[in-house]
Structure formats: structure tokens, C-alpha cells
C-alpha positions in Angstrom: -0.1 5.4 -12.2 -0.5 2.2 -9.9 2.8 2.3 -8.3 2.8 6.2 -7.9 -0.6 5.6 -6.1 1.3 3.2 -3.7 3.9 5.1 -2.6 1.7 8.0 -1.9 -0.2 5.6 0.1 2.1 4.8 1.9 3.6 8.0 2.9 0.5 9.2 3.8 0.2 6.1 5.9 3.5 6.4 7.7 3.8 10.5 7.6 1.7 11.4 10.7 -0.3 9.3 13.5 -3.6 7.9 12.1 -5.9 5.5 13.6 -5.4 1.6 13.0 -8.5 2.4 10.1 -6.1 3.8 8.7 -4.0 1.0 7.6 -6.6 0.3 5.0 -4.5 2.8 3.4 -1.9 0.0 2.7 -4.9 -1.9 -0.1 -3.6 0.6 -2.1 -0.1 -0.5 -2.2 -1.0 -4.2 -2.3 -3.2 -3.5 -5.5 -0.4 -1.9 -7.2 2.2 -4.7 -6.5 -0.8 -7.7 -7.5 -0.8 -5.0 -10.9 2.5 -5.8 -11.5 3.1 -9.0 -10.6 0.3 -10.0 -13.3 2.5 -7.8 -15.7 5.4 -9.3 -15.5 6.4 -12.8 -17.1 5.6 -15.8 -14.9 9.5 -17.0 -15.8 11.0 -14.0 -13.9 11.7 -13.9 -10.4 10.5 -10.3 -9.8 6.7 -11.8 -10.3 7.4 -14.7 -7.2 9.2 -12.2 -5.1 6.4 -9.2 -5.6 3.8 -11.7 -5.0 5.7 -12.7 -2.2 5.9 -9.3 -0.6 1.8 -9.0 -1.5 1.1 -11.5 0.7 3.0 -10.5 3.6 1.3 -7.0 3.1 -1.6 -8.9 2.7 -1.4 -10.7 5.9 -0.1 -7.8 7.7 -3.9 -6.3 7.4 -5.5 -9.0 8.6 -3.4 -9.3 11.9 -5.6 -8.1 15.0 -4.7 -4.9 16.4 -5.3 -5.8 19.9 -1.5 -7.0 19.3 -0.9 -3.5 20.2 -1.9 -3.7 23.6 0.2 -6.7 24.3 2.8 -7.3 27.0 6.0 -5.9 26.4 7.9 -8.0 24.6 5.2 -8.7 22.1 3.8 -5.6 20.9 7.7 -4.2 19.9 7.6 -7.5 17.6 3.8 -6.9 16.6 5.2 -3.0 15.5 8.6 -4.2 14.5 6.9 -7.1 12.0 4.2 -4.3 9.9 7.1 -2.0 10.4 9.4 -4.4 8.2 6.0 -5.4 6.3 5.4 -1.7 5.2 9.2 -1.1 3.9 8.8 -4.1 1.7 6.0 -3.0 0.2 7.8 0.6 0.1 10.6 -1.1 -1.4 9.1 -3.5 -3.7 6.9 -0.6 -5.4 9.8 1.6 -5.8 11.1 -1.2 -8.0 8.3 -1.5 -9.6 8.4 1.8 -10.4 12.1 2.3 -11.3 11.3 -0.5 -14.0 7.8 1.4 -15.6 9.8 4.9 -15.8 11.3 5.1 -19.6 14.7 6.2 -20.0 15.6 9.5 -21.3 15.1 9.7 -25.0 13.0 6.5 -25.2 9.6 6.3 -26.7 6.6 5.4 -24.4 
């Protein structure tokens, strides 16, 4: 349900304008991956490169949005960065959810 969540999130985030608020929207995403990173064996690399990816979306929320209104050259790299944040997270969780979803014919 977790990674389902996230996605949705995250097109719900990135479907239409919404206020920088909005990007609170993006928790949900970041909850789902820290989910699944404590769900999968410490010996994989799947659980160091989610948790990798958690804390760039992590970090991503904590930037201050008055990068926005920067010069030029700095707020394309400011929208450029959570842009590139946000498609991790987007690609990370459909992973995540590729791996939960039980093959045809396959008990749950």
C-alpha cells in the first residue's frame, strides 16, 4: 500500500501547479522508501541505494525556497536539482513496487 501511496503522491505533486506547501506532499514518498529500506536485508544493495535516494528526498524538503527567486543561473539549478530529486524518488518507488507485486499464479 506504501509504495502505491508514493507514487500517487507524487503525481499529485508534479500533475498541476501547487504552492511550495505543497511539497510536503513528497513525506509521503520518503515514508514509503524508509518502509522499504527497513524491509529489505541490510546485505543487499537495494537497502543502501533506497536509503540513499531517502535522503536526497529528504534533503530536498529542507532546502529554502527562496532559492526560487534567485538569479538566473541559480534558480534553473535550484528547479533542475528537486526536479532530479523527485524522479528518484519516482523511480526508486516504482522499484520498490515492481519487487512487492506477486507474479501471476503466485500465492500472497
Amino acid at each position: 500500500m506504501w509504495p502505491a501511496l508514493g507514487l500517487a503522491a507524487i503525481v499529485a505533486r508534479t500533475w498541476t501547479y501547487h504552492a511550495l506547501y505543497d511539497d510536503l506532499l513528497l513525506l509521503v514518498p520518503i515514508v514509503a522508501l524508509v518502509r522499504a529500506a527497513r524491509d529489505t536485508p541490510a546485505d543487499q544493495g537495494r537497502a543502501v541505494a533506497t536509503g540513499l535516494v531517502v535522503c536526497a528526498g529528504w534533503l530536498s524538503t529542507l532546502v529554502p525556497a527562496r532559492l526560487l527567486t534567485a538569479p538566473p543561473p541559480w534558480d534553473l539549478a535550484f528547479r533542475a536539482g528537486q526536479t532530479a530529486v523527485w524522479a528518484a524518488v519516482l523511480v526508486a518507488l516504482i522499484a520498490v513496487a515492481a519487487r512487492s507485486t506477486p507474479e501471476p499464479g503466485e500465492r500472497t
